[in-house]
Structures are given as structure tokens and as C-alpha cells.
N, C-alpha and C positions, 0 to 999 in steps of 0.2 A: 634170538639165536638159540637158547638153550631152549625155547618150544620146538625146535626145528630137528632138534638131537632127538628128543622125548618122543614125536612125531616117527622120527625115522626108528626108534628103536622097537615101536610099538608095530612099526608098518613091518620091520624085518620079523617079530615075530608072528605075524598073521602070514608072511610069505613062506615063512619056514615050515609051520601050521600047513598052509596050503598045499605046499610042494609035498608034505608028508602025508596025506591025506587024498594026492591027486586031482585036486579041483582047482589047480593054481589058474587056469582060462576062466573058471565059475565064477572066482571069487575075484581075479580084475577085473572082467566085466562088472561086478557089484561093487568095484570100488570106484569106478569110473561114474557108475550111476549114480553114487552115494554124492562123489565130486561135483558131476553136473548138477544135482538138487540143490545139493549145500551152495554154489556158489550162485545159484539164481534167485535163491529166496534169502532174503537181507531177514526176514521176520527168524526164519529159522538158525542163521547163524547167531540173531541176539536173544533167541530162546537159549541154544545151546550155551549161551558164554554168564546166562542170569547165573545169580547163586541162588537167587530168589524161588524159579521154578526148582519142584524137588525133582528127585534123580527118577521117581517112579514115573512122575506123570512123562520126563521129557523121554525115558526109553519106552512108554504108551505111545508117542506122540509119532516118534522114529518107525514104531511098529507100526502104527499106521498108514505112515507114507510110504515105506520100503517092504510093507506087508506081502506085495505081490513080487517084487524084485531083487530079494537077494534072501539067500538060503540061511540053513543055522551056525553056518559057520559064523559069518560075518556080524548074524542078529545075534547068536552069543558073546564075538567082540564085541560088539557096542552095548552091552549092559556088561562086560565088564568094565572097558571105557568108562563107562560112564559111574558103574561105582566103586572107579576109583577116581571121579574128579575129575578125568581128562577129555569129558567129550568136548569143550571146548575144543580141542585139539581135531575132531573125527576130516574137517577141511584140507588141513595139514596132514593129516595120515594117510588120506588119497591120495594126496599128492605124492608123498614119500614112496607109497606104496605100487604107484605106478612104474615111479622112475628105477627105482627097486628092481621090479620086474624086467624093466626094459633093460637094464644091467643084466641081469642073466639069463635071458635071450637074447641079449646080441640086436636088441632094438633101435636102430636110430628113429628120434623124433626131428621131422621137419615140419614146419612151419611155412605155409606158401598161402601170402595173400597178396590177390590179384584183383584186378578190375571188373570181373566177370567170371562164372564159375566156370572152371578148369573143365574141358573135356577128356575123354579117356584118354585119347593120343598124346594128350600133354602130359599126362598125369604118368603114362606106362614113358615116358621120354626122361621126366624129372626124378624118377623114381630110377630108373637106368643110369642118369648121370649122379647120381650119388651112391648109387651102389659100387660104380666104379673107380668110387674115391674111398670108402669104408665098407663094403664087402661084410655087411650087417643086411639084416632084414630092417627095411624101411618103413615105418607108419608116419604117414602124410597127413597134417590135420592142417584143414584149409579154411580160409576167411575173406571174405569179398570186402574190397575196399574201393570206392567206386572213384575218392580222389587219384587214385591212384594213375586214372584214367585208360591205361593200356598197359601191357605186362603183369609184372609178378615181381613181387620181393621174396627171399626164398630164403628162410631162416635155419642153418642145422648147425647146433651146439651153440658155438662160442661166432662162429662165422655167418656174414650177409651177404645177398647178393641183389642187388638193387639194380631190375633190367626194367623199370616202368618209368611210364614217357615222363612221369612228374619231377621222377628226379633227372630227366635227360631236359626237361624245361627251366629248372633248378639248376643247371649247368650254364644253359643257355643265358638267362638270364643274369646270373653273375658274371659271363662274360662278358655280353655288354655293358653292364653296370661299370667293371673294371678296369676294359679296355679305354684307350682313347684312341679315337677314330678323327683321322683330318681329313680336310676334302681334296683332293687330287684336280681338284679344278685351276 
């Protein structure tokens, strides 16, 4: 939990950075890359967390992979991140630093995975019925779940909404399970 304070404190000040500077769109988009990188490579998140590698090679290492995707703001964060010890943290500071953002833009994040990828029609329909519940700009990040079999689960904040056949089989079948049924014969 107190990496998670450290994390947000570091993220609020590269938003603050950003917003004064103008590139606050620049610079999430390179935090968001930074997040997808870090969370798909397991080798680079336990580079980042050695005490063993030193500080120069792992901000060499950083400059390499993020060389072509993110600008000097974010590569001067991460060599100071980093020598001050906390790049272990740089996963958790995307993250902070999105949600950050999406706090002052008025961003809601939903979560919609379906059985099949979402067409537009669905997409501008889901996006309508949550706007008229929160009346925020919406960003939709979507995930194909194939047990799911039909429908969509559809996740914004704290609340679910569970409209695929899996869990309407999941119903079904503990009602049978439940019920006792005689024969009318």
C-alpha cells in the first residue's frame, strides 16, 4: 500500500509537469506505452525490481526500448525515477498516472468483454448508455472472452453488468440443481 501512495505521488507530479508544459495527451499516451511494455515483459519488470543491475545500465536499457516512443519529458522522469531508487515502481506509476488523468478529464473507464469483438453499433449504443448514467467522457477498453459464449460483461467503476448467455446458463442450471421437480403423472 505505501508503494501505491509513492507511485501516485510521483505520477501526480509528472501530471502536474505535463499539464504545465502542455503535452498532458503526449505524455499519457507514453505512459500507457510504458504500461503495456512493462506489464508484458516479466524479464523487464525483474530487471527493473534487481538491486543487482546498476541504475545506468537499466536507464541504457529503458532508452532502448522506449527510444522511439516517448519524448524528454517522460525519459527525464525515468532517470530520475530511477536515481532515486524507485524504478521498481515505473508499472505502478502508469497506472497511477492514468487514472490521475482520467480524474481530471472527467474520463470514465469501462471494461466490456464479450464473446466476440464488439462492432461499431454496439460500441456507439454502450458508450451512450453509460454516458447517460455519468455524463463523463467514456474510454471503452475491450477483451474477448470466448467462454463467455454470447453477450458482454460490462464493467464501469465499482459496478457489473453480466448480460452473457454463460451466466444466464449459470442460472439455469442452478435452478435445476435446486428445484425439486415431481411428475404430474
Amino acid at each position: 500500500m505505501a508503494s501505491n501512495k509513492v507511485a501516485r505521488r510521483y505520477a501526480k507530479s509528472l501530471l502536474l509537469l505535463a499539464q504545465e508544459r502542455n503535452e498532458l495527451e503526449q505524455v499519457k499516451d507514453e505512459m500507457q506505452a510504458l504500461h503495456r511494455v512493462i506489464g508484458e515483459n516479466q524479464d523487464l519488470k525483474i530487471m527493473l525490481r534487481s538491486p543487482v543491475v546498476k541504475k545506468d545500465k537499466k536507464i541504457n536499457v529503458l532508452g532502448l526500448i522506449f527510444k522511439e516512443s516517448i519524448g524528454p519529458l517522460v525519459s527525464g522522469f525515468i532517470k530520475i525515477i530511477t536515481n532515486n531508487n524507485r524504478e521498481y515502481l515505473l508499472y505502478e506509476i502508469s497506472i497511477a498516472f492514468v487514472e490521475l488523468y482520467n480524474e481530471v478529464n472527467k474520463v470514465i473507464s469501462a471494461k466490456v468483454t464479450s464473446a466476440v469483438a464488439l462492432d461499431d453499433d454496439l460500441r456507439k449504443r454502450i458508450k451512450s448508455v453509460i454516458a447517460t448514467i455519468e455524463h463523463n467522457e467514456i474510454q471503452i477498453e475491450e477483451s474477448i472472452n470466448k467462454n463467455l459464449i454470447g453477450g458482454f460483461v460490462l464493467r464501469v467503476d465499482d459496478n457489473q453488468i453480466d448480460a452473457s448467455i454463460a451466466r444466464q446458463l449459470r442460472i439455469l442450471k442452478n435452478e435445476l440443481i435446486t428445484e425439486e421437480y415431481s411428475s404430474k403423472l
